[in-house]
C-alpha positions as CSV (number, residue, x, y, z in Angstrom):
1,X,-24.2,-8.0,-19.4
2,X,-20.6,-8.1,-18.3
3,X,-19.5,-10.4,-15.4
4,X,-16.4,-9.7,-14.8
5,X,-16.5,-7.3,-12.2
6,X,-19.0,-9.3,-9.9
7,X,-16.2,-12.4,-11.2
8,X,-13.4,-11.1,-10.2
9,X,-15.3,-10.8,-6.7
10,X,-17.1,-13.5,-6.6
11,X,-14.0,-16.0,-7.7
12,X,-12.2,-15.7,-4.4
13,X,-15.2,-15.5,-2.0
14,X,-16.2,-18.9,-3.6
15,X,-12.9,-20.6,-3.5
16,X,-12.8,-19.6,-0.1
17,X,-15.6,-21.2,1.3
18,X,-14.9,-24.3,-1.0
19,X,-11.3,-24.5,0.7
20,X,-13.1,-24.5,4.6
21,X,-16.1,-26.8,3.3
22,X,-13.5,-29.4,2.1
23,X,-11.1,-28.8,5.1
24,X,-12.3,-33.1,6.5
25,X,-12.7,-33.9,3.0
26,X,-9.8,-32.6,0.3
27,X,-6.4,-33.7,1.0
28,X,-4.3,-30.6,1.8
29,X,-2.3,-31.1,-1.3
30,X,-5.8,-30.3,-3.4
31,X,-6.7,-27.3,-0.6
32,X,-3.7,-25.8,-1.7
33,X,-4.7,-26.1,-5.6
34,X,-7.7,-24.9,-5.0
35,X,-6.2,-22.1,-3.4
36,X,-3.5,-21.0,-6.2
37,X,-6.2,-21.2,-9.1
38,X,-8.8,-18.8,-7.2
39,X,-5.8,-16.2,-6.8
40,X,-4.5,-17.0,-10.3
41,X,-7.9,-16.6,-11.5
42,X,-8.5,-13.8,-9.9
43,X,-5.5,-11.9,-11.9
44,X,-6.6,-12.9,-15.1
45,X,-10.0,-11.4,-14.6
46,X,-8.3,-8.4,-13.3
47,X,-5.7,-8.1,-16.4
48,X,-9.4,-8.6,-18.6
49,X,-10.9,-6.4,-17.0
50,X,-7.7,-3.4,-17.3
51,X,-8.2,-4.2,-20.8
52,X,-11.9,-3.9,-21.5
53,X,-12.1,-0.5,-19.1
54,X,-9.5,0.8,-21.5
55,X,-11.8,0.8,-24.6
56,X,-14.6,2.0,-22.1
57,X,-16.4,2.5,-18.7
58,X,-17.2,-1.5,-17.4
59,X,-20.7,-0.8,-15.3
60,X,-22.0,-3.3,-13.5
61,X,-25.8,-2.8,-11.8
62,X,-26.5,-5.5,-9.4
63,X,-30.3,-6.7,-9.7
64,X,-31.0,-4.7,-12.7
65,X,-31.6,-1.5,-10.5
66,X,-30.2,1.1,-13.1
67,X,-30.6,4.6,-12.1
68,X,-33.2,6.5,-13.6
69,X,-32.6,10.5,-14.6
70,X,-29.5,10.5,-13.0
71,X,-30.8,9.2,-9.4
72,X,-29.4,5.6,-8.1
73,X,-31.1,3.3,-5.7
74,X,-29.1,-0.2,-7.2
75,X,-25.7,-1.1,-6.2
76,X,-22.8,-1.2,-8.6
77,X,-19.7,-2.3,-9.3
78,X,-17.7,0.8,-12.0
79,X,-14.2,-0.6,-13.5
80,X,-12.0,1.7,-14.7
81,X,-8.0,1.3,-16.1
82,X,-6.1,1.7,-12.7
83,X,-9.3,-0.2,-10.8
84,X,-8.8,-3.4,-13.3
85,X,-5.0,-3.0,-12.8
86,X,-5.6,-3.0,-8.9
87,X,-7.6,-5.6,-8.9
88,X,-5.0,-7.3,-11.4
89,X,-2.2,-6.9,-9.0
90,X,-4.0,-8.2,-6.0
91,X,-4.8,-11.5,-7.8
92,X,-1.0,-11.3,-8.3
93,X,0.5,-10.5,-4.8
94,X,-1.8,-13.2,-3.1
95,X,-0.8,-15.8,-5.7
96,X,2.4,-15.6,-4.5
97,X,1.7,-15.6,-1.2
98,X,0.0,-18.8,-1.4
99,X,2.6,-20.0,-3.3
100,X,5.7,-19.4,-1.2
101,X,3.1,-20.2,1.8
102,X,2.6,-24.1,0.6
103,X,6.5,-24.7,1.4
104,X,6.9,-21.9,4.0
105,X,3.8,-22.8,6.6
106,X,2.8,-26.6,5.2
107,X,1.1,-27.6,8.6
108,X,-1.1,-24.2,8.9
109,X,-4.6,-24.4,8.9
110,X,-7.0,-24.4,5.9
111,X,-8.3,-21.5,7.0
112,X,-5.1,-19.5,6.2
113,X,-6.0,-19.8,2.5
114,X,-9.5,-19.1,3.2
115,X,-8.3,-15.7,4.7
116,X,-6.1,-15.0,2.2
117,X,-8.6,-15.4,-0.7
118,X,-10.8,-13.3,1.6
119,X,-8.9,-10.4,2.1
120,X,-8.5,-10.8,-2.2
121,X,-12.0,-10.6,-2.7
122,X,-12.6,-7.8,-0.3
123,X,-9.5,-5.0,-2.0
124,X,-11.0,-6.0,-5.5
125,X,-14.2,-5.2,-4.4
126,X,-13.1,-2.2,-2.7
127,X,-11.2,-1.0,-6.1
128,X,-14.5,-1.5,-8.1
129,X,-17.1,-0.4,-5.8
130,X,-19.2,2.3,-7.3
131,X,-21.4,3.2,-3.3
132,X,-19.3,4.6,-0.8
133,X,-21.0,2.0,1.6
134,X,-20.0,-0.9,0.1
135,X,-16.3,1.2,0.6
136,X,-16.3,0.6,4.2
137,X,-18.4,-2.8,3.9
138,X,-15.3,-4.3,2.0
139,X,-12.7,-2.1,3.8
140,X,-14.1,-4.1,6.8
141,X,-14.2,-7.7,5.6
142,X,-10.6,-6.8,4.7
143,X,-9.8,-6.0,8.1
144,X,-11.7,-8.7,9.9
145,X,-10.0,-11.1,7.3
146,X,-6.2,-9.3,8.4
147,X,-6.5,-9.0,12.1
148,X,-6.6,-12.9,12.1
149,X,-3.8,-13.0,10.3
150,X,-1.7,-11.2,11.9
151,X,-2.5,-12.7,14.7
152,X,-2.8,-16.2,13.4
153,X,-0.5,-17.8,15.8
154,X,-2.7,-16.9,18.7
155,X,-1.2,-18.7,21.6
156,X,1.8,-16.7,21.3
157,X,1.9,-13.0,23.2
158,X,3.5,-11.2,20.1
159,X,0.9,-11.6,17.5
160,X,-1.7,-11.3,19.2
161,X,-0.8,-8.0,20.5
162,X,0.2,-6.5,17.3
163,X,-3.6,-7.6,15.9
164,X,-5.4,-6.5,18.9
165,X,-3.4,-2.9,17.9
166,X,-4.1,-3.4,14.3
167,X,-7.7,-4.0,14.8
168,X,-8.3,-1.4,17.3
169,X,-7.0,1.3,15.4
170,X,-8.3,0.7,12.2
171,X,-11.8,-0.2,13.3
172,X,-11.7,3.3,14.7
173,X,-10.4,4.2,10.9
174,X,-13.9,2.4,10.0
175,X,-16.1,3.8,12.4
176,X,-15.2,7.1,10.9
177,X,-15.6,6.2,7.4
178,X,-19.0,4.9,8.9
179,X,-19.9,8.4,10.5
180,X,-18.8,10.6,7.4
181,X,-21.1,8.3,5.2
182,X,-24.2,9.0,7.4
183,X,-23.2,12.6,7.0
184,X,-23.2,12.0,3.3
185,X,-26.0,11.0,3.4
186,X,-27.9,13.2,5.2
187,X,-26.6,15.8,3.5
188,X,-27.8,14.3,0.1
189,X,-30.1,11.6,0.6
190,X,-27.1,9.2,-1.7
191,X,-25.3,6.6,-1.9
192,X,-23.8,6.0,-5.4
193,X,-20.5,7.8,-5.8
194,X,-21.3,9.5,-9.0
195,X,-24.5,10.7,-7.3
196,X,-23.3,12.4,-4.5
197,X,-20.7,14.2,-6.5
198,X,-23.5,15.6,-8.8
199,X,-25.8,16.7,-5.6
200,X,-22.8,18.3,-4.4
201,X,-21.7,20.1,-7.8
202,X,-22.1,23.4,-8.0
203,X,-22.4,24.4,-4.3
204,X,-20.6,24.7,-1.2
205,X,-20.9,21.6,0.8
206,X,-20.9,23.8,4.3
207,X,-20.4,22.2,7.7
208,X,-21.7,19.0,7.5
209,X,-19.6,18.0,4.1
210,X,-16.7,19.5,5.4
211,X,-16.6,17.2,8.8
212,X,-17.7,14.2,6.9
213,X,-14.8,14.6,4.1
214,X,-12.8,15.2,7.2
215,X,-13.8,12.1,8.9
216,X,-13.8,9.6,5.6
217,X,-10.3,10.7,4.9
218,X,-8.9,10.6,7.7
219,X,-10.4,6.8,8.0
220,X,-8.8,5.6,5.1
221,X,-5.8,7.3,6.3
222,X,-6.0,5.0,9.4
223,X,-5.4,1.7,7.0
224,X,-2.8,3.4,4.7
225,X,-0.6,4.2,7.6
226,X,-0.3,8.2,7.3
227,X,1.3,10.0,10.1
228,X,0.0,10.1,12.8
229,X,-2.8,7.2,12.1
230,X,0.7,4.9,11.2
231,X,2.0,3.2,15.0
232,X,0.0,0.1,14.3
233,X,2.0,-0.6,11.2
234,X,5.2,-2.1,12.2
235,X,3.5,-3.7,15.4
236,X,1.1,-5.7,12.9
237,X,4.2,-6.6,10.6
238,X,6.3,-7.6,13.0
239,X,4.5,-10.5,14.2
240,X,2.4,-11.9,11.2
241,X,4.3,-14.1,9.0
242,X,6.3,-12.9,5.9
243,X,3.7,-13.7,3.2
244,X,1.1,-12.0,5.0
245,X,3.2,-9.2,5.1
246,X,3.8,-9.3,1.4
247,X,0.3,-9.5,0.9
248,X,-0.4,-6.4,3.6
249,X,3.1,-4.2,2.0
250,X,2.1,-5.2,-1.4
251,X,-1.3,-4.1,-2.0
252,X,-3.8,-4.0,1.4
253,X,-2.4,-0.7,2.9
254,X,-1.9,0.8,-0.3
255,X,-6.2,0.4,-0.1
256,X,-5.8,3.2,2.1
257,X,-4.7,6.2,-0.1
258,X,-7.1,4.1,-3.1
259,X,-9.8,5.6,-0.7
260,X,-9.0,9.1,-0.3
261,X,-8.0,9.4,-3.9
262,X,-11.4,8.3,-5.4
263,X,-13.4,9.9,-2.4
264,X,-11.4,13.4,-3.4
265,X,-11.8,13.2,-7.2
266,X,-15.5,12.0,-7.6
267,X,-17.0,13.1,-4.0
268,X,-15.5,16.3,-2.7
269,X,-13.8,17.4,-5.4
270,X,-17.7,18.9,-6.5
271,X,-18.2,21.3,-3.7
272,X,-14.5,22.4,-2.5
273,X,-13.4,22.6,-6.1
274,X,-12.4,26.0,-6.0
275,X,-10.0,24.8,-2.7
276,X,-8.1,22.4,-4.3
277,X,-5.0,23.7,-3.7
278,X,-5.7,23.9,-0.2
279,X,-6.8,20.2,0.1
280,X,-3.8,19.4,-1.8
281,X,-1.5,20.8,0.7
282,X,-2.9,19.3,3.4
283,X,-2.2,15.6,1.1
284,X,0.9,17.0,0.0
285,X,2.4,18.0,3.1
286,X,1.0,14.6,5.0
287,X,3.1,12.6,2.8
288,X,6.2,14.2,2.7
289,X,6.1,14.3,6.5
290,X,5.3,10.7,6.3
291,X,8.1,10.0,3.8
292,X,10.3,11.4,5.9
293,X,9.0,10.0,9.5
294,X,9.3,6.6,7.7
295,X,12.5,6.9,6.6
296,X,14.1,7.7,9.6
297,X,12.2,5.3,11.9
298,X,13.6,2.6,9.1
299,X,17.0,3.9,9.8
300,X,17.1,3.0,13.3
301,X,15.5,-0.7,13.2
302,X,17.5,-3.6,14.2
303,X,14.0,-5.9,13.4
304,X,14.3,-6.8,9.7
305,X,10.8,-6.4,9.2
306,X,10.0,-3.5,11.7
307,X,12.6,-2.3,9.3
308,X,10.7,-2.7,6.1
309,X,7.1,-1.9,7.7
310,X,8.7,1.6,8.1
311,X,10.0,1.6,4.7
312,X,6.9,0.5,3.7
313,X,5.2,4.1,5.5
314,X,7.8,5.9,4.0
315,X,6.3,4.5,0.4
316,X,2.9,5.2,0.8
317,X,4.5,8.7,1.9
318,X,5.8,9.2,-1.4
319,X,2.2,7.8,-3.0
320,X,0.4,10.6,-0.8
321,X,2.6,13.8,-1.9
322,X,2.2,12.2,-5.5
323,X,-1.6,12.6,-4.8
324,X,-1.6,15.3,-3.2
325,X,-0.4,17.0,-6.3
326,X,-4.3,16.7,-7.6
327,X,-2.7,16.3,-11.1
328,X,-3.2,13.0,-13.0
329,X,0.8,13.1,-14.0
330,X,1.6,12.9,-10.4
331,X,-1.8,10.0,-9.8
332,X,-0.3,8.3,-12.4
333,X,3.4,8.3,-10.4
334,X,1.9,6.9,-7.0
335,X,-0.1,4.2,-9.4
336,X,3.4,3.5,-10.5
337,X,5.2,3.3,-7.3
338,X,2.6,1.0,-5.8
339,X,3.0,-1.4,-8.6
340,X,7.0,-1.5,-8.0
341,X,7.2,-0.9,-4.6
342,X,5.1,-3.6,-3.9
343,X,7.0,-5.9,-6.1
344,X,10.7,-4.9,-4.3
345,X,9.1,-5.0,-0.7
346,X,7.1,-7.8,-0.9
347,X,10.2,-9.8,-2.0
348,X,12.1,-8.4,0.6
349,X,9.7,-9.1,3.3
350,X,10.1,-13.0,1.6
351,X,13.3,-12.8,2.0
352,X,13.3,-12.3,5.4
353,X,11.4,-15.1,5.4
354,X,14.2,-17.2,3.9
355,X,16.6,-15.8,6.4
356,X,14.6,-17.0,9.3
357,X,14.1,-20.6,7.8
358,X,17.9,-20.5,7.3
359,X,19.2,-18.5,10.6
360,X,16.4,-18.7,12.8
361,X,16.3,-14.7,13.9
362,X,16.0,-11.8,11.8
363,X,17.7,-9.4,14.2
364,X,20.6,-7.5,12.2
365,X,22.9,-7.4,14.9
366,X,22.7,-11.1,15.9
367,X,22.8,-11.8,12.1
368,X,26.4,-10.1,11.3
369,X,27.9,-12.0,8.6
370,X,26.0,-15.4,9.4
371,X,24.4,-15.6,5.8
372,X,28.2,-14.5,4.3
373,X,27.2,-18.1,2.1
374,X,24.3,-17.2,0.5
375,X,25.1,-15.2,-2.0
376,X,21.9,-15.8,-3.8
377,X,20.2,-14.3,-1.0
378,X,22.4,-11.3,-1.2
379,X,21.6,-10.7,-4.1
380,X,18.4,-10.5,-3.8
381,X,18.1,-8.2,-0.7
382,X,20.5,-5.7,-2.4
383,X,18.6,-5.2,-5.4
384,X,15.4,-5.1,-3.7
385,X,16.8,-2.2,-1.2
386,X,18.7,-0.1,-5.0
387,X,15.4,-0.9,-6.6
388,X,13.8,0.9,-3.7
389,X,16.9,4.0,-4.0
390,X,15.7,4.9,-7.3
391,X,18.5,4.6,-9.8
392,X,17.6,5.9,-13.3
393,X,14.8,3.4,-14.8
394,X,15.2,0.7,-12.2
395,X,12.6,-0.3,-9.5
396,X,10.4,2.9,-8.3
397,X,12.3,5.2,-10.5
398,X,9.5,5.7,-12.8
399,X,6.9,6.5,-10.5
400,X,9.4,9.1,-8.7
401,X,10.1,10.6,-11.9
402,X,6.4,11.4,-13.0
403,X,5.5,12.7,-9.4
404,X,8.7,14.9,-10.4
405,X,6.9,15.7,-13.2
406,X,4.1,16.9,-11.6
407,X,5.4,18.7,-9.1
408,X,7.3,20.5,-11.1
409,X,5.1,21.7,-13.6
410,X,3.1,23.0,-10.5
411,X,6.2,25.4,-9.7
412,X,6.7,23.4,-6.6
413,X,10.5,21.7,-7.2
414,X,10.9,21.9,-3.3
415,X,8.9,19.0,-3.4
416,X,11.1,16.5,-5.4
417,X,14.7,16.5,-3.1
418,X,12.3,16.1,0.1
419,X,10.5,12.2,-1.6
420,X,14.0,11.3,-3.3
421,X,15.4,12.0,0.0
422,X,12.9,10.2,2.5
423,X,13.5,7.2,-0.4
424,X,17.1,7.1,0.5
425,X,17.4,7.2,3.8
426,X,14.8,3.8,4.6
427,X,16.6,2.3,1.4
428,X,20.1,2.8,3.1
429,X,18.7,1.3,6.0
430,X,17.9,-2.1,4.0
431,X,21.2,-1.3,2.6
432,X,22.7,-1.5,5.7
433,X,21.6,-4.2,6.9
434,X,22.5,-6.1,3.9
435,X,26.3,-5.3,4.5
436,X,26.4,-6.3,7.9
437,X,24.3,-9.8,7.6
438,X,25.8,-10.7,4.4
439,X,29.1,-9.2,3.8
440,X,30.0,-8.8,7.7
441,X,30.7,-5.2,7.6
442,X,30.6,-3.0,10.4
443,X,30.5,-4.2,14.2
444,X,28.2,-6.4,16.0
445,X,27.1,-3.7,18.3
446,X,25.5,-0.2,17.1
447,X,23.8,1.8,20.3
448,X,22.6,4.1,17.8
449,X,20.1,0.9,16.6
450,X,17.1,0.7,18.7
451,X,16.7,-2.5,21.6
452,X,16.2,-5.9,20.4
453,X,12.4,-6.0,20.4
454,X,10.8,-9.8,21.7
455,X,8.4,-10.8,18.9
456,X,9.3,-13.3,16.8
457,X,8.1,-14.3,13.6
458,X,6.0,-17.2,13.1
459,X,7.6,-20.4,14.0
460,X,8.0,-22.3,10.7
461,X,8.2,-25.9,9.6
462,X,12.2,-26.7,10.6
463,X,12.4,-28.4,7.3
464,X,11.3,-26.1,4.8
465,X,12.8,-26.5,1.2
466,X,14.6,-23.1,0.4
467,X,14.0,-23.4,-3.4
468,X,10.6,-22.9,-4.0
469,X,11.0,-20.1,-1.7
470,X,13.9,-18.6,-3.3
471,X,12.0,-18.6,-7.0
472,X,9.1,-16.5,-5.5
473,X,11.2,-14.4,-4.2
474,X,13.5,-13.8,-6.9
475,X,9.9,-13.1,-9.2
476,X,9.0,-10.9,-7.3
477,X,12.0,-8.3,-6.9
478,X,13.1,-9.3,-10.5
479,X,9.3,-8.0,-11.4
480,X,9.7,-4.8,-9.4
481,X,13.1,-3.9,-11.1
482,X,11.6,-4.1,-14.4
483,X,8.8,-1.9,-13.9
484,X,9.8,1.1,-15.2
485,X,11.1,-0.1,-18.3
486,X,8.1,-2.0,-19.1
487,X,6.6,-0.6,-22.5
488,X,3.6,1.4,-22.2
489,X,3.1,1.5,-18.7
490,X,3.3,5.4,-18.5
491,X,1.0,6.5,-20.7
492,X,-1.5,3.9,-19.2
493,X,-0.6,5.0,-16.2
494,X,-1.5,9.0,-17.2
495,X,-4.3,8.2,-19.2
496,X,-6.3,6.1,-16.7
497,X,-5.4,8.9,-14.0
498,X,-7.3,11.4,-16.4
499,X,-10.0,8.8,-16.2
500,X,-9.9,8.0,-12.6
501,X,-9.9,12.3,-12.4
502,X,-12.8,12.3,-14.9
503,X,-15.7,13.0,-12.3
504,X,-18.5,14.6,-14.5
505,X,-17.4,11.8,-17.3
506,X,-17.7,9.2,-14.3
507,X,-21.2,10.4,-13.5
508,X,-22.2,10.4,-17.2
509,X,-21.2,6.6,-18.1
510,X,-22.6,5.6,-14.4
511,X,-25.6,7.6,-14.2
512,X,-27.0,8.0,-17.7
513,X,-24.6,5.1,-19.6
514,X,-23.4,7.5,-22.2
515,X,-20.7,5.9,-23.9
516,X,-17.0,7.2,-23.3
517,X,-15.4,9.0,-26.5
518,X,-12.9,6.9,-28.2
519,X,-9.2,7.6,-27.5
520,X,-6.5,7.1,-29.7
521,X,-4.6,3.5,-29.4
522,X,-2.2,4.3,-26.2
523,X,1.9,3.5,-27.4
524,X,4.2,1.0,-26.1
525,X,7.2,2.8,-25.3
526,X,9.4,3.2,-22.6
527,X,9.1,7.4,-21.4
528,X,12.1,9.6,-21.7
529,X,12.1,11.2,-18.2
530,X,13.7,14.6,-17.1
531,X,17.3,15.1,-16.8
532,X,16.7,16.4,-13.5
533,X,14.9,13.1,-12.5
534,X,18.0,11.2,-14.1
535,X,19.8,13.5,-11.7
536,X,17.9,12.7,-8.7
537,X,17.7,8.9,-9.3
538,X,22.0,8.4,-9.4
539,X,22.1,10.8,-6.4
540,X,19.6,9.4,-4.2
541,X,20.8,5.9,-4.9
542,X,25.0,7.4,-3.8
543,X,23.2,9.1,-1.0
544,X,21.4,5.8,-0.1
545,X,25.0,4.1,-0.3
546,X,26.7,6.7,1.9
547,X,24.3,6.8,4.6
548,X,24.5,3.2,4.5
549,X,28.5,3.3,4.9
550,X,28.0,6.0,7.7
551,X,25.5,3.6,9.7
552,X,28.2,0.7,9.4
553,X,31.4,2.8,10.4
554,X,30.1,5.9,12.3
555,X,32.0,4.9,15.3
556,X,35.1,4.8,13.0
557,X,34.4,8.6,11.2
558,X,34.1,10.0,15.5
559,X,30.6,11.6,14.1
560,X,27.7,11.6,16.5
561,X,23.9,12.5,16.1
562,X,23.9,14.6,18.9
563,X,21.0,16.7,17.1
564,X,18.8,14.6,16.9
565,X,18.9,12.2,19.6
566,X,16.3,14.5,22.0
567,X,13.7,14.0,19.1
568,X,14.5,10.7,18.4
569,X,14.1,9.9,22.2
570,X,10.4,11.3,21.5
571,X,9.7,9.2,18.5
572,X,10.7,6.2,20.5
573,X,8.6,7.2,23.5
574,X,6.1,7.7,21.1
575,X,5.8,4.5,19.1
576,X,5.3,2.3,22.7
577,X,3.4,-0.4,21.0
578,X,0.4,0.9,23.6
579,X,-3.0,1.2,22.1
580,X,-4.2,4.0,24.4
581,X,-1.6,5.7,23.2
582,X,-2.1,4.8,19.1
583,X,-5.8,5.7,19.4
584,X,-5.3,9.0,21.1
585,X,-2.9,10.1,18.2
586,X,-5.7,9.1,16.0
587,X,-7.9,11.4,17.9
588,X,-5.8,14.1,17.7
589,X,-4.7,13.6,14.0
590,X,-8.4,13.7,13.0
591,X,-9.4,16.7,15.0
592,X,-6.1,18.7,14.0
593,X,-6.7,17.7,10.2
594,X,-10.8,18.3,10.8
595,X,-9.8,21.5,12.1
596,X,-7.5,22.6,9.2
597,X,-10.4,21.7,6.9
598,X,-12.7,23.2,8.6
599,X,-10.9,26.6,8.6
600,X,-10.2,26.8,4.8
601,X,-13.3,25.3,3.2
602,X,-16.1,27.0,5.5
């Protein structure tokens, strides 16, 4: 019997609870050991595991309880490429949390560890889980283990008001995950992924199906931060410290879209098969509004990290259209972008870390041309923010060019200038504000940036060594700017999309463990993309650069947003950092997207 999925689980759990039983007895130098080898432990079982569900389908039934003709009753854990790679890249993301955490926050509590390693366990678990239940049990130990810390400081006004938003939103997300698995199972008397898809196979799912796919997606939507289930996003970011935030950009919001891609592809896929294309718009057309909304929110930020959280939506934007698509080419392109765009941001949201140890605010304006000396630092937050652009085989350019790919062998080229566009515009922002706080460029007043918000970030240690944190950092974004030259990653990529795609292949190895036909040793070689990706990648990255220049010296070029300045006034209206108002959005998204469901798949 193979272990390692219940390992790579079980690893960080234990560690966990190791860390808070020693809290009186381990000095804190040994807590923080403890720490760094469950996370780096964790990423070696996830790279095993990548590897081994490569050769074939790892299946793990908890208590023996294997199905019998085709019908489930045990729990199990079903590993496939991108699941192992997830899982992988978790490990990853919190081991460098922890890492840059030990010199960042040295007089936090054990428990921050403990939460960390927590929120691990819970998105592996979630990227291996084979029963839709266990979904929303590990979506929520994820939450309950990221509300507390974003609000970790909780004396102070600001973090606990962006967790009380982030927790009352997405345990709405939850609830309704909750309901449409009831519905489920109701409507099939299962459990087990596989299962439910082969009940449903073959037949029209009708009301019931249609409300509960309805109601599951539009949960996960809730923790990825699609529009209009995304206002908690940059509240929650805002306030918890920068290596929560790398852990929450890197991977835990991306969880989200993990959701309603393997939901779609092994659950619903079965009875709204024939409406794919209709389902598929609705994805598609989500993302590239949230791309855009994301974008342009990030353009308007003063708040370094209210900055990135928006970049950050405009990302997972990109990742839904590239979804949306339905086309493993265009899975295989958000899998991409998630690996580098969570490299790139999550050293970015470090870096702002290193600019509040150094400065003490992260407010652009008040920051003009203060960190002129670190050049390092410069360095770092520009190629983070070029990585983000695009240019041809640097940072997310890969992952743009095979949701390119994708969309335009589906005759829809429309859709490629919208993403490489969104990508511009929240990269120029970063952009941007790298000019002004490093080179001292433009003025040190810009009414067209939104008000000084009052939440501050964590209040560090006021003797913090920069050079630890600087190495993290600098790992992280050099990682992310590699990505798309890394050999093999493509066709990994593409083939473990068909896999992940696979659903009557899924329910054969699950259900009835019949053995996965061998494939054919995968290359490592770096893909030739399109010319017209090439194309795209050099001009979004000059666009990204002039829109940059023209938020710097717009006063001097006499050229006004007049346009857009009524709708702008809305958005801010809009995003009032008021719950009442967040969850009444969520209502309304859900109904409006139940409703569009329920009117092309009756």
């Amino acid at each position: 019997m193979n272990w390692l999925p219940a390992l790579v689980v079980a690893v960080p759990l234990l560690v966990a609870a190791l860390i808070m039983g020693g809290d009186h007895l381990a000095p804190r130098a040994l807590q923080n050991a403890f720490g760094l080898a469950g996370a780096a432990a964790t990423c070696v079982l996830g790279v095993l595991l990548m590897f081994q569900a490569e050769r074939h389908e790892v299946v793990l039934w908890f208590g023996g309880w294997r199905p019998r003709s085709g019908v489930s009753l045990g729990i199990d854990f079903a590993v496939d490429p991108l699941g192992g790679a997830l899982c992988a890249f978790v490990g990853l993301i919190v081991l460098a949390a922890i890492a840059y955490s030990v010199v960042y926050m040295p007089q936090t509590a054990k428990l921050y560890d403990a939460l960390l390693l927590i929120c691990a366990a819970a998105m592996c678990g979630f990227a291996i889980s084979g029963d839709v239940f266990n979904l929303f049990v590990w979506l929520e130990l994820m939450g309950v283990a990221a509300y507390a810390l974003t609000g970790f400081e909780v004396s102070r006004i600001g973090p606990l008001q962006g967790a009380i938003n982030f927790a009352v939103v997405n345990t709405i997300g939850g609830f309704f995950v909750l309901l449409g698995i009831a519905l489920v199972y109701a409507r099939t008397g299962a459990l087990n992924l596989a299962q439910i898809g082969r009940t449903l196979s073959g037949q029209h799912g009708g009301g019931v199906v249609i409300v509960a796919m309805a109601l599951i997606v539009c949960g996960f939507m809730c923790k990825g931060a699609i529009v209009p289930f995304h206002f908690w996003l940059a509240d929650a970011y805002a306030v918890a410290p920068a290596p929560v935030c790398l852990v929450f950009a890197g991977a835990m919001t991306d969880i989200g879209l993990v959701g309603v891609a393997r939901t779609w592809f092994v659950v619903f896929d079965a009875p709204f098969g024939t409406h794919q294309r209709y389902v598929g718009d609705a994805l598609l057309w989500l993302g590239i509004v949230t791309a855009l909304l994301g974008g342009l929110m990030a353009f308007f930020q003063r708040h370094l990290k209210r900055m990135l959280a928006y970049s950050v939506i405009c990302h997972i934007g990109i990742m839904l259209a590239g979804i949306g698509l339905l086309s493993s080419t265009g899975l295989a392109g958000a899998g991409v972008m998630l690996l580098a765009h969570g490299l790139l941001t999550g050293g970015l949201f470090l870096a702002t870390g290193i600019i509040f140890v150094l400065l003490r605010t992260i407010d652009e304006l008040e920051l003009r041309h203060r960190a002129a000396r670190h050049r390092w630092l410069a360095v770092l937050w520009f190629a983070g923010a070029i990585g983000l652009a695009g240019p041809p085989y640097v940072g997310v350019y890969l992952g743009h060019a095979l949701i390119d790919e994708a969309a335009a062998s589906l005759g829809r080229h429309w859709v490629q200038p919208l993403l490489w566009f969104a990508g511009a515009v929240a990269s120029a922002a970063l952009l941007r504000a790298g000019a002004r706080i490093f080179l001292g460029w433009g003025g040190d007043d810009d009414r067209m940036l939104w008000p000084k918000v009052k939440e501050e970030p964590l209040t560090e240690h006021s003797h913090v060594r920069v050079l630890p944190l600087a190495l993290v950092t600098a790992a992280l974004v050099v990682l992310g700017l590699v990505v798309s030259v890394v050999p093999g990653i493509a066709q990994r990529a593409e083939y473990g999309a068909d896999r992940f795609r696979d659903r009557a292949g899924y329910a054969d190895r699950v259900l009835h463990g019949i053995p996965m036909k061998t494939t054919a040793q995968l290359p490592f070689t770096v893909v030739h993309t399109s010319l017209e990706s090439v194309l795209y990648g050099v001009g979004a990255t000059l666009l990204a650069l002039a829109i940059a220049a023209y938020g710097l010296h717009r006063h001097r070029l006499n050229v006004r947003l007049r346009p857009l300045e009524p709708a702008l006034v809305v958005l801010k209206r809009a995003h009032s950092g008021v719950v009442g108002d967040y969850v009444m959005w969520v209502v309304l998204g859900t109904a409006v997207l139940g409703g569009f469901f329920a009117i092309g798949l009756r």
